[in-house]
Backbone as numpy.savetxt, mean C-alpha at the origin, in Angstrom:
# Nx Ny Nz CAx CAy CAz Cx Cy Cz
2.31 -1.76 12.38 2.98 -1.78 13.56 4.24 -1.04 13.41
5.48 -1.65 12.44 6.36 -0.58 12.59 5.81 0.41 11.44
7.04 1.65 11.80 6.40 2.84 10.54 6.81 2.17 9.13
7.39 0.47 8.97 7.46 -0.11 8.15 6.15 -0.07 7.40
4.91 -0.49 7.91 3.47 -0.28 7.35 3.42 0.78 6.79
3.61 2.04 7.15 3.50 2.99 6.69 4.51 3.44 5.44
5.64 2.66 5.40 6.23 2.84 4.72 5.99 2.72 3.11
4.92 2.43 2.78 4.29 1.86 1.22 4.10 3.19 0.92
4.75 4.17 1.51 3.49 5.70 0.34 4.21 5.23 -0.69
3.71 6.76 -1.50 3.47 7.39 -2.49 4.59 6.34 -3.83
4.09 6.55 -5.13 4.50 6.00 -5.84 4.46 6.39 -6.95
5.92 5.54 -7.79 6.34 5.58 -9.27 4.70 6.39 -10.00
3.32 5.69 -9.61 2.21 6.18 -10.12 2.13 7.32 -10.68
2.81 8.20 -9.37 2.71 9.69 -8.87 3.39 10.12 -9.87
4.20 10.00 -9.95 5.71 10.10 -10.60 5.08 10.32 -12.04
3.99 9.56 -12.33 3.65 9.48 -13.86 2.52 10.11 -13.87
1.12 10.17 -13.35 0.04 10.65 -13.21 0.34 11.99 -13.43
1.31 12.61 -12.58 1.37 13.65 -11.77 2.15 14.33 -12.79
2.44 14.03 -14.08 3.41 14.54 -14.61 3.42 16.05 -14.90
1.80 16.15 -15.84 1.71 17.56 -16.05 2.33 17.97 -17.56
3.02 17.13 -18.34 3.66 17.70 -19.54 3.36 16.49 -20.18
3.27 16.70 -21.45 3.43 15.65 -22.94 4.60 15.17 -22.69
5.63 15.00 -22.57 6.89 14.45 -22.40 7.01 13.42 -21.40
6.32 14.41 -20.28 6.17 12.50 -19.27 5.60 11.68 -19.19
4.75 11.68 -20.38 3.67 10.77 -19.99 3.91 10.01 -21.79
4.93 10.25 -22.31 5.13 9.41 -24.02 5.25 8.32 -23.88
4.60 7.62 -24.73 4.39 5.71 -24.38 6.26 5.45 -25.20
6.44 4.41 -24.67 7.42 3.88 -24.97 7.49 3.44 -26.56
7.88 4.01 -27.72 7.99 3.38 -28.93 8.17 1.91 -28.96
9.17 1.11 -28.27 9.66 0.00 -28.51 8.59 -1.06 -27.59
8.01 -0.66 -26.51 7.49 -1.20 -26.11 5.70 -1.23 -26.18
5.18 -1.27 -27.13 3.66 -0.76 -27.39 3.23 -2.17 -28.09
3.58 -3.08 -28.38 2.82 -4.19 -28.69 3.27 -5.53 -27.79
2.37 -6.42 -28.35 2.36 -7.47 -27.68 1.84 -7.39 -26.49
1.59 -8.59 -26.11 0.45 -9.47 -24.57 0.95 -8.60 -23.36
2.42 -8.68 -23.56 3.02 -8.77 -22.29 4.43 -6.91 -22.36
4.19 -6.19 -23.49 4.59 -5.44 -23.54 4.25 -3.86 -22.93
5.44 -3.26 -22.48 5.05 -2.35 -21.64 4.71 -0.79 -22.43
3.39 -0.97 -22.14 2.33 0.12 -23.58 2.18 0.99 -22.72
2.13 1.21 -21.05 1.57 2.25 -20.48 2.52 3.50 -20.64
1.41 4.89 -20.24 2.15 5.79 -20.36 3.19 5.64 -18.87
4.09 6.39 -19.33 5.53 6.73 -18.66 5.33 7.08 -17.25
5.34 6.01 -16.31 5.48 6.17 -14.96 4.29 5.71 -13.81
2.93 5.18 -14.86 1.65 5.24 -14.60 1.57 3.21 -14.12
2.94 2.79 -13.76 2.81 1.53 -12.68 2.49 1.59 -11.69
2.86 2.66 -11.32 2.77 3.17 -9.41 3.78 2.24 -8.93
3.40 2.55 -7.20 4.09 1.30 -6.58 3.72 0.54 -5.85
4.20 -0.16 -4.77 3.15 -0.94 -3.95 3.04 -0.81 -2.47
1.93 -1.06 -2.04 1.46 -0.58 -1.06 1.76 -1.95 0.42
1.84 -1.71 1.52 2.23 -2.62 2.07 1.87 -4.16 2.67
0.14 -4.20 1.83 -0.33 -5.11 2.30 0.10 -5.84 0.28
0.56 -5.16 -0.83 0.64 -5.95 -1.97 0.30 -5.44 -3.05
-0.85 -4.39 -3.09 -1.47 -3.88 -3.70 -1.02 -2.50 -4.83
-1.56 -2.54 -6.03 -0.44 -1.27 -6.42 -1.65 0.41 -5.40
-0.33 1.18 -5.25 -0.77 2.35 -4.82 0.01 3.15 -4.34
0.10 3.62 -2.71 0.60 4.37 -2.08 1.43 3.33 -1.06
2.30 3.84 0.37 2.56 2.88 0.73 1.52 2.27 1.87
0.70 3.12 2.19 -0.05 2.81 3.14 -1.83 2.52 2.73
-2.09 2.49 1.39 -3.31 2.42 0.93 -2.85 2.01 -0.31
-3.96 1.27 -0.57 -4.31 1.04 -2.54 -5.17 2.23 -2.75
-5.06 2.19 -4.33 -5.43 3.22 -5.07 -6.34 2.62 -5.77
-7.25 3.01 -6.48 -8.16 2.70 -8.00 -7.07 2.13 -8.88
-5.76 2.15 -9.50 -5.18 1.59 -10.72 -4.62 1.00 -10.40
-4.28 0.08 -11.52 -4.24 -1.55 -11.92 -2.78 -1.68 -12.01
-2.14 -2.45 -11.34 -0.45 -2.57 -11.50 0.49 -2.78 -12.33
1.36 -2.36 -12.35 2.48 -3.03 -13.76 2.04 -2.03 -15.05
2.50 -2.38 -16.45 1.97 -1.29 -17.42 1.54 -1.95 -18.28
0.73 -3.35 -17.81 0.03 -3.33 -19.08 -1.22 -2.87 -19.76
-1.46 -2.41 -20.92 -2.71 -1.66 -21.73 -3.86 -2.67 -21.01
-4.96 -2.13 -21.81 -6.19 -3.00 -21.86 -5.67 -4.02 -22.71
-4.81 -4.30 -23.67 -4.79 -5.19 -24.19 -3.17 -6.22 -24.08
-2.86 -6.02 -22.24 -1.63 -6.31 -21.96 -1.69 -6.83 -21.12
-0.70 -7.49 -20.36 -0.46 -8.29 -18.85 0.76 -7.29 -18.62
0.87 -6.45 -17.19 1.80 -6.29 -16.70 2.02 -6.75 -15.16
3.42 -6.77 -14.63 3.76 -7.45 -13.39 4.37 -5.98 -12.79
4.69 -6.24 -11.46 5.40 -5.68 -10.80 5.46 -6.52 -9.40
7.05 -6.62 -8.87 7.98 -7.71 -8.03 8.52 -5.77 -7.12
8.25 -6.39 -5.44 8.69 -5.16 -5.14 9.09 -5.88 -3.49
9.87 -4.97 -2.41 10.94 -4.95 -1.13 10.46 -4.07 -0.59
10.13 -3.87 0.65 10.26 -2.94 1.83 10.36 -3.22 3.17
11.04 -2.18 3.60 11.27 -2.25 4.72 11.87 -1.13 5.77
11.08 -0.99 6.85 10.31 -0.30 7.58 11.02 -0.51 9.21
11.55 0.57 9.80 12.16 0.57 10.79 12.01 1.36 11.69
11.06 1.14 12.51 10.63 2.73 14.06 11.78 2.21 15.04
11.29 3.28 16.41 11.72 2.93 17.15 12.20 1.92 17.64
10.90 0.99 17.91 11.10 -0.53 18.93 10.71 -1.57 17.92
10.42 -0.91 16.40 9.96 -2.83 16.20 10.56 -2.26 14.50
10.53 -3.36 13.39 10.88 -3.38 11.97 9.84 -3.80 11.53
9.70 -3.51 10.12 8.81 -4.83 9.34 9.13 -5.00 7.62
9.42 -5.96 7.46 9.72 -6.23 6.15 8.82 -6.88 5.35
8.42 -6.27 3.96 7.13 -6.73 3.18 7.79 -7.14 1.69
6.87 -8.33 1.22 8.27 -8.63 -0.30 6.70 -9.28 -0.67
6.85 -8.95 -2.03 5.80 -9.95 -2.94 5.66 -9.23 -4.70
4.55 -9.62 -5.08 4.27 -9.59 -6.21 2.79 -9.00 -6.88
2.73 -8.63 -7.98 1.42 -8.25 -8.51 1.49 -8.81 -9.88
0.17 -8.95 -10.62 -0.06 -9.31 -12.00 -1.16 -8.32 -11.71
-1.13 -7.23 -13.28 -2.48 -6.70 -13.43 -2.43 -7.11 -15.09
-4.08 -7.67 -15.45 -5.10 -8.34 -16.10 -5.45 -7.36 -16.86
-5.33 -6.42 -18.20 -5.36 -5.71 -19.11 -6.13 -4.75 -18.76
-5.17 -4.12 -17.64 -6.07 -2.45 -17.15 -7.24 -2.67 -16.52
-7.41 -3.80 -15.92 -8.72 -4.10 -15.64 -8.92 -5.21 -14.20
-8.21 -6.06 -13.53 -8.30 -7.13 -12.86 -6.78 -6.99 -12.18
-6.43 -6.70 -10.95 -5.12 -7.14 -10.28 -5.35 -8.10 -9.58
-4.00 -9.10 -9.62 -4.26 -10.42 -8.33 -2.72 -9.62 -7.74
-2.91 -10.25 -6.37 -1.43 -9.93 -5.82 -1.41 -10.88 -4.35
-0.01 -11.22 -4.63 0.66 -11.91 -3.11 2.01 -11.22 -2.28
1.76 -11.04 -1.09 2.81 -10.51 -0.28 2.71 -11.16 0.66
3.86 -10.92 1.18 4.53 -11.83 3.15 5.06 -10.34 3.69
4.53 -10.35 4.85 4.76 -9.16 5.83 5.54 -10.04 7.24
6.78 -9.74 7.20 7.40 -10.08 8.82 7.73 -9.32 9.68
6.97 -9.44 10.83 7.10 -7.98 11.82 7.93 -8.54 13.19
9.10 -8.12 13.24 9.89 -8.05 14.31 10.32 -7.45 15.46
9.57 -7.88 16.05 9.11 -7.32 18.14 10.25 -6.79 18.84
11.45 -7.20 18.32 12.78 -6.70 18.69 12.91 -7.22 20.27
13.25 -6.20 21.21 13.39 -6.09 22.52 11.99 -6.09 23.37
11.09 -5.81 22.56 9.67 -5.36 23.10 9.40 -7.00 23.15
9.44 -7.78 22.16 9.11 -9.55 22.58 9.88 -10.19 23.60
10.87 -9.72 24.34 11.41 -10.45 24.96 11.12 -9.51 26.41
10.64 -8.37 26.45 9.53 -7.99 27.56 8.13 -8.22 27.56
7.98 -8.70 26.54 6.73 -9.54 26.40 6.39 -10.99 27.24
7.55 -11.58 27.04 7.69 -12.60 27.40 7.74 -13.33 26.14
7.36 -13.27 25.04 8.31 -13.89 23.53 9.30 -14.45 23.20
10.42 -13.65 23.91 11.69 -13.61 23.39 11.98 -12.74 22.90
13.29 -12.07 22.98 13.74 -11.09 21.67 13.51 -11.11 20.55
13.29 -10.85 19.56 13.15 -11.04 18.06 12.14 -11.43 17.77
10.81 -11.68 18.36 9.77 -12.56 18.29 9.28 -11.97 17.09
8.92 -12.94 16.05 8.54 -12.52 14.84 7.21 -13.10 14.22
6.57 -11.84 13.85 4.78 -12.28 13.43 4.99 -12.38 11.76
4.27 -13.23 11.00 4.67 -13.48 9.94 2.87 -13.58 9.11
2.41 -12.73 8.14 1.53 -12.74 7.49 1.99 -12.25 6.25
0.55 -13.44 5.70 0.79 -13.70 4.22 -0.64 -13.22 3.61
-0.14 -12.02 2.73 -1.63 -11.47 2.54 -2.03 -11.58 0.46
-2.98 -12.25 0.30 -3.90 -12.54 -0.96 -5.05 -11.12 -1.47
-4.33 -10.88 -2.47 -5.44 -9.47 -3.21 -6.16 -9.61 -4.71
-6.89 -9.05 -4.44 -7.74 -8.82 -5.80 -8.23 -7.72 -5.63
-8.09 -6.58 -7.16 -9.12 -5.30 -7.16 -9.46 -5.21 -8.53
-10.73 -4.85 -9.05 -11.14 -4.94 -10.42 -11.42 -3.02 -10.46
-11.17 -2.63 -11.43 -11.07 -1.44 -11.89 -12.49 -1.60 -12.25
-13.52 -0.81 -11.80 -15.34 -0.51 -12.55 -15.74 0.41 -13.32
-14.88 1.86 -13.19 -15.30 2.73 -13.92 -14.00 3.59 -13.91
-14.61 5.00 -14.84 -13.28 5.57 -14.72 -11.95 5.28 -15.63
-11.04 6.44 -15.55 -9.56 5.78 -16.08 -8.55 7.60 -15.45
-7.88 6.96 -14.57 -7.38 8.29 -13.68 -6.54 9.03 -15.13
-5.59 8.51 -15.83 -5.14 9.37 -16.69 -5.73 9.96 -17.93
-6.96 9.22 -18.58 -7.50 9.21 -19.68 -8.43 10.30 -19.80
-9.45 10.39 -18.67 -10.26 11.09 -18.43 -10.50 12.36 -18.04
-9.74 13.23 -18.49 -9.35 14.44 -18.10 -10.21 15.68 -17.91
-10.86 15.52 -18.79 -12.58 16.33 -19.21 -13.45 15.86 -18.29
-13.42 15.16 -17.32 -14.67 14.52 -17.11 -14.68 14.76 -15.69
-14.88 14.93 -14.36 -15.38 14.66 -13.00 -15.26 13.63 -12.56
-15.06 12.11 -12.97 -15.48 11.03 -12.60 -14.07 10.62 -12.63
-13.27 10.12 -11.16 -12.10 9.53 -11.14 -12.20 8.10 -11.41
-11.43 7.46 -11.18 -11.03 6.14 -11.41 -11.63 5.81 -9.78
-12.37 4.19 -10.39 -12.81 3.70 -9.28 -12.51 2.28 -9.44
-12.11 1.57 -8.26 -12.03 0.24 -8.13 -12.57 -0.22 -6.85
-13.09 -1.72 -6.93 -13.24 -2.57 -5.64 -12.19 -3.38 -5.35
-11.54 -3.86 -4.15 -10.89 -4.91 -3.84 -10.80 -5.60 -2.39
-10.43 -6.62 -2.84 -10.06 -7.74 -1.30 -9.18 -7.91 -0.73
-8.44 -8.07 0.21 -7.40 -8.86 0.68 -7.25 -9.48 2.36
-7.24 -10.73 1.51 -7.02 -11.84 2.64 -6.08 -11.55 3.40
-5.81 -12.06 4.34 -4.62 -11.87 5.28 -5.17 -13.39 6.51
-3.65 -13.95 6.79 -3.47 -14.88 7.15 -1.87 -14.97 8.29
-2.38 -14.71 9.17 -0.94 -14.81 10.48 -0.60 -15.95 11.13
0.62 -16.10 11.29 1.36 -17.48 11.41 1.14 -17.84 13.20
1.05 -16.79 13.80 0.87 -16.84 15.48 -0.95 -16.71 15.89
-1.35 -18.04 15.65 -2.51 -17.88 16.06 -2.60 -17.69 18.09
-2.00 -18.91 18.89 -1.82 -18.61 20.13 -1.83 -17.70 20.45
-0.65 -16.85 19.88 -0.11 -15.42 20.63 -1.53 -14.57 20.61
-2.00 -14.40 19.70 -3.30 -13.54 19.24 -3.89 -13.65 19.78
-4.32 -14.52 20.15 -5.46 -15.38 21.41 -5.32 -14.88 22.36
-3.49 -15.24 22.79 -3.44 -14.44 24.00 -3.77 -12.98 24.20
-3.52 -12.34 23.39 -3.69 -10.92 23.60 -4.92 -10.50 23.37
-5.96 -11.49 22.99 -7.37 -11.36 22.61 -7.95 -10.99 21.52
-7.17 -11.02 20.83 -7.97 -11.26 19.17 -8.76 -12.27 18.84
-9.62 -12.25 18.15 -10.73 -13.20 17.96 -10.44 -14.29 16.51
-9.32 -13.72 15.65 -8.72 -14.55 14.83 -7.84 -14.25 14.10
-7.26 -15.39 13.82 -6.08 -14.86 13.16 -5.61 -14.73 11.06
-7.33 -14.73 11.03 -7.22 -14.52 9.91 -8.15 -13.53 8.88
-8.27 -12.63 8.15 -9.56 -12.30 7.94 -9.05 -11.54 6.31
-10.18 -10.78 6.06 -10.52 -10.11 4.73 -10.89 -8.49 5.24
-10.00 -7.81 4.46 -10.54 -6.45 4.37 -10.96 -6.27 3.14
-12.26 -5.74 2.85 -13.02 -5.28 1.46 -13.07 -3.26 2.00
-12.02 -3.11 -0.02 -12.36 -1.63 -0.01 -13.15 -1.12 -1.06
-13.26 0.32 -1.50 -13.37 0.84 -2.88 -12.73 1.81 -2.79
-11.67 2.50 -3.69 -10.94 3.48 -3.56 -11.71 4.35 -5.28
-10.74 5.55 -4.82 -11.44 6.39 -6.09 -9.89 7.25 -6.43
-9.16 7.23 -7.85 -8.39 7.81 -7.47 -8.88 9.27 -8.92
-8.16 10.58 -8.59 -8.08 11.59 -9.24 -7.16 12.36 -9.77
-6.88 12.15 -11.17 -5.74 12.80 -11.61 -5.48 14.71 -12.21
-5.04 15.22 -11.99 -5.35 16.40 -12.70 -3.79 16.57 -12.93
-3.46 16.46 -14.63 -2.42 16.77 -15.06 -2.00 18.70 -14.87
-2.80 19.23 -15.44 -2.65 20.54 -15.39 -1.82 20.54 -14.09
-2.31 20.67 -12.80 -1.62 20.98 -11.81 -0.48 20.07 -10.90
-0.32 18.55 -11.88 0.36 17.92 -11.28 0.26 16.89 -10.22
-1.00 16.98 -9.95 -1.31 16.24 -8.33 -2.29 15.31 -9.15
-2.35 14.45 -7.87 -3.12 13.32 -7.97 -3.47 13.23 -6.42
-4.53 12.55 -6.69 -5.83 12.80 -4.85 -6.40 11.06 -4.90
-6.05 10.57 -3.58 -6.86 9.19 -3.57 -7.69 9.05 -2.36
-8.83 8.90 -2.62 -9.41 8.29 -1.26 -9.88 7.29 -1.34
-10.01 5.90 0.10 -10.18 4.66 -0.27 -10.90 4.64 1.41
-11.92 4.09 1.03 -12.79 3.29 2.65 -12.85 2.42 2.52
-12.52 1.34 3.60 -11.83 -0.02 3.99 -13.17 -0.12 4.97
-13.43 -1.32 4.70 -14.27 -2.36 5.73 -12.64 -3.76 6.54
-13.17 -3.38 7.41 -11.90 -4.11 8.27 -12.34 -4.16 9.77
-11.48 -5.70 10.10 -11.70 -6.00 11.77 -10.26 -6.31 12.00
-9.05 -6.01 11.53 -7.70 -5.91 11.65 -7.26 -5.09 12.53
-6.36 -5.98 13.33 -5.84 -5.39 14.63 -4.07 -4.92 13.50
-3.65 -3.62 14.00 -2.42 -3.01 12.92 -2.43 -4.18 12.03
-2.99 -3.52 10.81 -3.06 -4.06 9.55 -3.32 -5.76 9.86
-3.52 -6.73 10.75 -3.55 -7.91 10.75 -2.38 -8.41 11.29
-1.03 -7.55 11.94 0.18 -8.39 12.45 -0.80 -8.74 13.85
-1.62 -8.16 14.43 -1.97 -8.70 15.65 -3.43 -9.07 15.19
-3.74 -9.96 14.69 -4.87 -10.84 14.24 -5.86 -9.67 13.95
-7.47 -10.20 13.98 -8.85 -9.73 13.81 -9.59 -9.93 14.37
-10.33 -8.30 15.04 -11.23 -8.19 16.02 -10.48 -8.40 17.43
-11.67 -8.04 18.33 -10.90 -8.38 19.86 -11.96 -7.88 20.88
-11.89 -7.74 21.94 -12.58 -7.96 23.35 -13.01 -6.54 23.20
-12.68 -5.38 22.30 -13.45 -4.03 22.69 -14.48 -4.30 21.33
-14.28 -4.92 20.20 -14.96 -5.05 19.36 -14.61 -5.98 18.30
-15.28 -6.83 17.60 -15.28 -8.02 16.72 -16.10 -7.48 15.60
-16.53 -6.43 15.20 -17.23 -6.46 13.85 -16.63 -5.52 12.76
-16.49 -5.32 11.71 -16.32 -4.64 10.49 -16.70 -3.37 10.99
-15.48 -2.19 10.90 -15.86 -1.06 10.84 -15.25 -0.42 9.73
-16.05 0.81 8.86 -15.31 1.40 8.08 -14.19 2.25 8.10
-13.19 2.26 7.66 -11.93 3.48 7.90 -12.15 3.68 6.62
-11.26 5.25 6.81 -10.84 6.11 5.42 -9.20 5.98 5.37
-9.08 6.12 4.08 -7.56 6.14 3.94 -7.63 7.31 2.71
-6.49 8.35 3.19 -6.23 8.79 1.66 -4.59 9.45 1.48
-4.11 9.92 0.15 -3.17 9.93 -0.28 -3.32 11.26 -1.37
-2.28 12.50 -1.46 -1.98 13.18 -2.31 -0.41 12.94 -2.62
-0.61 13.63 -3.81 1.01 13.44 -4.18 1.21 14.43 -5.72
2.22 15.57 -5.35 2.36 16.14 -6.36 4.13 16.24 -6.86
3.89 16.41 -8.28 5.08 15.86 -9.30 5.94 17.03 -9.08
7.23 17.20 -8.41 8.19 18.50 -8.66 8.77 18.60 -9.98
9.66 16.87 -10.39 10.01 16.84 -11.58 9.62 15.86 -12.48
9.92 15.38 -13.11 9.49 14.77 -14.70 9.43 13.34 -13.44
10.49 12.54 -12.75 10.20 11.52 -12.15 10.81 11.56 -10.95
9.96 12.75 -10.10 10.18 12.84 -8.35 9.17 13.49 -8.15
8.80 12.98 -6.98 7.37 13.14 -6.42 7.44 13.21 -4.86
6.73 13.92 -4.53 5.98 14.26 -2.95 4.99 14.20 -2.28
4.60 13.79 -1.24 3.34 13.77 -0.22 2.82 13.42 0.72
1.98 12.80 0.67 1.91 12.38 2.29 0.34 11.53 1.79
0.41 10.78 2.97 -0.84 9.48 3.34 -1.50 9.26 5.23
-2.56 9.12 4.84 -3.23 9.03 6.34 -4.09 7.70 5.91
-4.10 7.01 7.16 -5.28 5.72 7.31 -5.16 5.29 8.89
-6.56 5.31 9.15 -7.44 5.43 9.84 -7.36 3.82 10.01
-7.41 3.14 11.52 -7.72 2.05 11.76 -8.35 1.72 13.28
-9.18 0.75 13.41 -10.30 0.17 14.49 -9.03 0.28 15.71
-9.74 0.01 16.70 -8.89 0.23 18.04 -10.01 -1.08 18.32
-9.56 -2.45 18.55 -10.36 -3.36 18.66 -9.95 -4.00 20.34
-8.57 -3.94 20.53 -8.04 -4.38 21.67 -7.68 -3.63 22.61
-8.22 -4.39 23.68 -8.19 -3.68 24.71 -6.80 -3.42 26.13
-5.67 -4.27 25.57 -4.53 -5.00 25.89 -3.75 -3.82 24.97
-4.52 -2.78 23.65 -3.16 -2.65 22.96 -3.94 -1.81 22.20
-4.45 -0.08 22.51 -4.45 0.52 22.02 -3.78 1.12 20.48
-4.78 1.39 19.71 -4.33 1.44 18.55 -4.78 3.07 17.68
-3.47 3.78 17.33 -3.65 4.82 16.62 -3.54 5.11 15.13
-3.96 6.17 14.83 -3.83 6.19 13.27 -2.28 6.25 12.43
-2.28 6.30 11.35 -0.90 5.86 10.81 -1.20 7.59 9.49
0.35 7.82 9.32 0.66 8.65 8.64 2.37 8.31 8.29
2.27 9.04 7.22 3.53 9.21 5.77 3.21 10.86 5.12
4.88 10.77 5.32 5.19 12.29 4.03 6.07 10.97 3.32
6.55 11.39 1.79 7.22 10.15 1.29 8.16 11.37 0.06
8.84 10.99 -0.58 9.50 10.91 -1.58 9.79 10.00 -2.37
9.29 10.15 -3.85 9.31 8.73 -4.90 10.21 9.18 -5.91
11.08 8.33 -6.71 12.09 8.76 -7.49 11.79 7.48 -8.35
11.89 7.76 -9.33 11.78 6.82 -10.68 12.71 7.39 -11.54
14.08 6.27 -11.13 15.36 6.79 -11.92 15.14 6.08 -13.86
14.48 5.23 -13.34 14.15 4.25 -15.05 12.55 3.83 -14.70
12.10 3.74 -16.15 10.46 3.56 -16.11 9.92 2.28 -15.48
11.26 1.34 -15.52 10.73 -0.20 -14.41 10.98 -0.07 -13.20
11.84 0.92 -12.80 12.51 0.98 -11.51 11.86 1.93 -10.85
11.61 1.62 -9.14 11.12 3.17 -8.54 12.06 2.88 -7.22
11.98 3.84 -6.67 12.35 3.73 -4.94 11.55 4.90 -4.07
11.18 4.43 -3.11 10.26 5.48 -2.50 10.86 5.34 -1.06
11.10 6.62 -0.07 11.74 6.47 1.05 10.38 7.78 1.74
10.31 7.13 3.06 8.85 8.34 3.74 9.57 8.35 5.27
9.02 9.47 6.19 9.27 9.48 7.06 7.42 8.70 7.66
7.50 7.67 8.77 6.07 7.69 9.17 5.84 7.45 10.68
4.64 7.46 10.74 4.09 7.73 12.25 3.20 6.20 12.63
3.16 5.74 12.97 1.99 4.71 13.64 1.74 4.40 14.81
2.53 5.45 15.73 1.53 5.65 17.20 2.24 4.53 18.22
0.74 4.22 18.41 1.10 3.51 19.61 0.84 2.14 19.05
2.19 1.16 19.73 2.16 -0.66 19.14 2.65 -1.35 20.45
0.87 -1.69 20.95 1.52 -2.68 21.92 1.59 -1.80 23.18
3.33 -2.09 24.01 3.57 -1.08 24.67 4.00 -0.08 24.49
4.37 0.27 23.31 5.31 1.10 23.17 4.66 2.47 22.41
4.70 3.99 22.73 3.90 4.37 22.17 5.00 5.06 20.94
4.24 6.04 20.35 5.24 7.39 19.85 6.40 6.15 18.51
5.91 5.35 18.41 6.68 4.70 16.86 6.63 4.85 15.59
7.87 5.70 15.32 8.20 6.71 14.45 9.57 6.34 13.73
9.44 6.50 12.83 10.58 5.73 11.86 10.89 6.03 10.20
11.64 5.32 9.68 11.66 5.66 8.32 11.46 4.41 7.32
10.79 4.34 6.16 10.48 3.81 5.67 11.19 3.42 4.01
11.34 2.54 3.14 12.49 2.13 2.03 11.88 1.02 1.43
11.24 1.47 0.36 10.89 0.60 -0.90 11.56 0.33 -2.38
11.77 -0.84 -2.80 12.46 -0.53 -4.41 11.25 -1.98 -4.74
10.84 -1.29 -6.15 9.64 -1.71 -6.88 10.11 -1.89 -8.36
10.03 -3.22 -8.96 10.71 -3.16 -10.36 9.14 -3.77 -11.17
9.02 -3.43 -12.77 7.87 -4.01 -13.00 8.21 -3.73 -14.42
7.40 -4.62 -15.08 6.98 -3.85 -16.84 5.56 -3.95 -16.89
């Protein structure tokens, strides 16, 4: 809803994937052992995406969050927030990824109607509040490892989503206010040139990302969208690009368009990132043409 959603591009990931030199990508000497020590190469946490997930800001990616090895636990704790025209949205949560192999993740998304809820009949400030549950298991693949090979990094994942305004939803004709999007993303690294390429198709009945419930009076069933994401490395840890995702137009009360990001990611220290995007998400509600800027800071080992 706001270009806050959109605000999750591109990430610290980029920053590391994308490096292109032996130098950016040197594992940390001090940090290479132990459960919980940060073994990954240099920059290859990414960041997080706005439903929780590590990736871009507007899609997950194939890789696993935080830096820990196959034989590590890493976390990453991350903020955003997202400001168009007529509405905000602020996203805060967490990830654990399971030794290169298993992410769980929790986030809270609060989307604030501003002036538009109180021509709603809401109230001013009327605020939608979802709490979204993830899981993605990494199946094949390894985006940095695999360099020789054709075959990117592939993962499956879930995420629940759960909104605090069931009524309101109702009213506007959503069919519920809670549901599951199942994806598989594929991501592709090519050091030589710096870039990294993601594409991810989403099964989803989410009205904008789930602030306005699931399904509705033009349609109630699972349709597939595409989402994808490039992003190429200028320097050792700054990065560029842009993200598109594709979503159902389910309601008929509240036309719904596609969402886009250009972004800039800066990874001043290997735990720290900040990513700022300009983005687009159309039309919300009444209001069309909501366009805004977007502000993430992502800390992790």
């Amino acid at each position: 809803m706001s270009r806050a959603l959109h605000t999750i591009p591109t990430t610290a990931l980029c920053l590391a994937l994308l490096a292109g030199t032996g130098a950016a990508f040197a594992q940390d000497s001090d940090d290479d052992s132990g459960l919980t020590a940060s073994g990954k190469l240099l920059l290859t946490g990414g960041v997080t995406q706005v439903e929780g997930s590590a990736g871009g800001g507007l899609t997950p990616w194939a890789v696993i969050g935080g830096y820990g090895t196959r034989d590590q636990i890493g976390a990453n704790a991350f903020y955003t927030q997202v400001n168009v025209d007529d509405y905000n949205l602020k996203s805060y949560g967490a990830l654990v990824g399971f030794y290169d192999r298993v992410e769980l993740s929790i986030s809270r998304q609060k989307f604030d109607t501003e002036n538009v809820g109180g021509a709603l009949g809401l109230g001013n400030g009327f605020t939608f509040t979802q709490d979204t549950l993830g899981v993605k298991v990494k199946v094949a693949g390894d985006a940095v490892l695999n360099q020789d090979s054709w075959l990117p990094q592939i993962a499956v994942g879930a995420q629940y989503k759960r909104n605090d305004q069931a009524a309101v939803l109702a009213f506007v004709g959503a069919r519920d206010d809670s549901g599951v999007d199942y994806y598989v993303s594929a991501t592709k690294l090519y050091l030589d040139q710096s870039l990294l390429l993601n594409g991810t198709v989403r099964l989803t009945k989410a009205n904008q990302f789930g602030i306005l419930g699931f399904g509705g009076d033009r349609n109630d069933s699972y349709r597939a969208q595409f989402e994808g994401s490039a992003a190429y490395l200028l320097t050792r840890n700054l990065a560029i690009g842009a993200e598109y995702r594709s979503k159902p137009d389910n309601l008929g009360i509240a036309g719904e368009d596609d969402a886009y990001d250009v972004f800039v990611a800066w990874a001043p220290y290997k735990n720290v990132s900040l990513t700022v995007a300009y983005v687009d998400l159309g039309n919300i509600v009444i209001r069309d043409d909501q366009r805004g800027v977007y502000a993430s800071l992502q800390v992790g080992f």
